[in-house]
C-alpha positions in Angstrom: 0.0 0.0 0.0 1.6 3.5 -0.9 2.1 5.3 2.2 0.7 8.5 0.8 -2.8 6.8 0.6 -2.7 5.4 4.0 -1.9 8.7 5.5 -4.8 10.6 3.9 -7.4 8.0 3.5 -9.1 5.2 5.3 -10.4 1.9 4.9 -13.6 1.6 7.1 -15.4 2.7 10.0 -12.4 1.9 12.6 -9.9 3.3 10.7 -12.2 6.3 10.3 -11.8 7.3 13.8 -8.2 8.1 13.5 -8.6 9.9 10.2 -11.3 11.6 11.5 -9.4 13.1 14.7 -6.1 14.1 12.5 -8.5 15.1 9.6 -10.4 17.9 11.6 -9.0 21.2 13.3 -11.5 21.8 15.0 -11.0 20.6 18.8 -15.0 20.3 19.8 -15.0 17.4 16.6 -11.4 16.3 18.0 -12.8 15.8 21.8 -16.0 14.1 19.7 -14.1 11.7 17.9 -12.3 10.7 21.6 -16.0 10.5 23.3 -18.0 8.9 20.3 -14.8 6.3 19.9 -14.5 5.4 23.6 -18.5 5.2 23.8 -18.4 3.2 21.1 -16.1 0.9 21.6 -17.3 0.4 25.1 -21.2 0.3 23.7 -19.8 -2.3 21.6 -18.3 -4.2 24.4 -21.4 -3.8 26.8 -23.9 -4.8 24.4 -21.5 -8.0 23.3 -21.5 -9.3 26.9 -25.0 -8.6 27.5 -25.9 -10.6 24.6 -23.4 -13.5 25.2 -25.2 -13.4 28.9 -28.8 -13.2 27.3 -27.6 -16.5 25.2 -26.6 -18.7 28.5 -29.1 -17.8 29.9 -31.9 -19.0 27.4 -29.6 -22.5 26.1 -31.8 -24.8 25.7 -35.2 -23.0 26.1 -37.2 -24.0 23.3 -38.0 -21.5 20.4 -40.0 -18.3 20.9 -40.2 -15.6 23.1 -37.1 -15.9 24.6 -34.8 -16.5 21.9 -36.1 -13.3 20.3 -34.4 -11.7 22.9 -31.0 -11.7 21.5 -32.3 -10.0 18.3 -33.8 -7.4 20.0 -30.5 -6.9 22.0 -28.4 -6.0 18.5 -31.6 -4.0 17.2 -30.8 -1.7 20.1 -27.3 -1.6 20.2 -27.9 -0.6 16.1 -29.6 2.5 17.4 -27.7 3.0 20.1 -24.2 2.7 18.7 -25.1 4.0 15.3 -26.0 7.8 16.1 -22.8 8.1 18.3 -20.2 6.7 15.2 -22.5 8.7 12.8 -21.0 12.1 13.4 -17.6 10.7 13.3 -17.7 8.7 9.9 -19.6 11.9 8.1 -16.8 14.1 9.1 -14.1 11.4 8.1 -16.5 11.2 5.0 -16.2 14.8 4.7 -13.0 15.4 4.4 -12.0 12.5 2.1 -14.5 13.3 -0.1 -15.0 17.1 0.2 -12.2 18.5 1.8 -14.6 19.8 5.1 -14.4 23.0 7.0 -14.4 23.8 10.8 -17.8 25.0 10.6 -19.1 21.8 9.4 -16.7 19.8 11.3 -18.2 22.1 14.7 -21.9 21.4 14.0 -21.9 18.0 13.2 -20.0 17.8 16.5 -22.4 19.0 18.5 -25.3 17.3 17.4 -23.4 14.1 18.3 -22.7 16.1 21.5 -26.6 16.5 21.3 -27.4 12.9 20.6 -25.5 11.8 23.9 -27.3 14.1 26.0 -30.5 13.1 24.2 -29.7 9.7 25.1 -29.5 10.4 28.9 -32.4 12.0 29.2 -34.4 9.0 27.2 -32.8 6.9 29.8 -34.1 9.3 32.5 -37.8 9.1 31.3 -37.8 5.9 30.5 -36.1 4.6 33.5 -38.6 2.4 35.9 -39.2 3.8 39.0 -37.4 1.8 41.1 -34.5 2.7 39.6 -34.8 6.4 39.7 -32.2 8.1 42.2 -32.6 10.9 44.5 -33.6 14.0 42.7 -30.6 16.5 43.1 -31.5 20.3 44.0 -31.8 23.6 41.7 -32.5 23.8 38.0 -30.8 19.8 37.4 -33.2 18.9 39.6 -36.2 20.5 38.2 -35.1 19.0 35.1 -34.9 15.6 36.1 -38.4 16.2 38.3 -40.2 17.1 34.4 -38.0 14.1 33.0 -39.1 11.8 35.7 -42.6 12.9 35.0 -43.1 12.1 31.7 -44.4 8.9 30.8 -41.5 6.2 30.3 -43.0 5.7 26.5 -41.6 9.2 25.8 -38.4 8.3 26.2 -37.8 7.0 22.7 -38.5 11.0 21.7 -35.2 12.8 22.5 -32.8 10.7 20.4 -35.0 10.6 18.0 -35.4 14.5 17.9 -31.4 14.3 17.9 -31.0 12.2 15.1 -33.3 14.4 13.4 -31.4 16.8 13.8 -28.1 15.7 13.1 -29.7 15.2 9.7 -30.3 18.1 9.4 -27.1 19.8 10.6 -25.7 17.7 8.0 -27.7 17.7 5.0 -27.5 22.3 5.7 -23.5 22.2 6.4 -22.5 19.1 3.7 -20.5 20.3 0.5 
């Protein structure tokens, strides 16, 4: 492989990380790429031993219900995982492709930044009451009261409002 190629190219969505981080100058995408990697990798990681556990756990169970289970489990780590490498990849994308600018490079960064946040508070409405925590005080906690509030089948809305617009921030900003 010529080594000018492999220094301003890459070959797939893990080498795209790397590229990605040395591609941009902005450092909001830069401390992206480090977050959205590490989240993903360790998404990846969590999701794989949940599902090997799901597995032992239904061996030998005869077909139905249960052995739907471990489909469901990559469905959701699809979802999950694939808004967080998103931002990463289009700027990798960008600049291979496009040569990409700091603006774009700053917005598409902060709707993944806007995903993750989106994500938590999902989680927060849609987590089961006995597995809320103390409310904190102030404005957090006022936040987490309405969030608590809300009922748990709403909690699908705020990733999906940040994926939205992360399609958005992209299709405006792309070359």
């Amino acid at each position: 492989m010529d080594t000018s190629t492999s220094e301003t190219s890459y070959s797939g969505a893990i080498t795209a990380v790397p590229y990605a981080f040395r591609a941009s100058d902005s450092r909001l995408c830069k401390l992206y790429v480090l977050v959205g990697g590490l989240l993903t990798l360790g998404g990846t990681i969590l999701f794989g031993l949940g599902t090997v556990a799901l597995l032992s756990s239904i061996a030998g169970v005869p077909a139905g219900t249960f052995t739907f289970q471990p489909a469901l489990y990559l469905l959701v780590w699809l979802f999950v995982i694939a808004p967080i490498i998103a931002p990463i990849l289009l700027v990798a994308r960008q600049h291979r492709v496009h040569d990409g600018t700091v603006d774009y490079d700053r917005w598409i960064a902060l709707s993944g930044f806007l995903f993750l946040l989106a994500l938590y508070g999902g989680a927060l409405i849609a987590a089961p009451a006995s597995q809320r925590g103390a409310v904190p005080s102030g404005i957090v906690g006022s936040i987490v009261q309405f969030l608590y509030g809300l009922p748990r089948e709403a909690g699908l809305l705020p990733p999906l409002v940040a994926v939205l617009v992360m399609a958005a921030v992209h299709r405006l900003n792309a070359n």
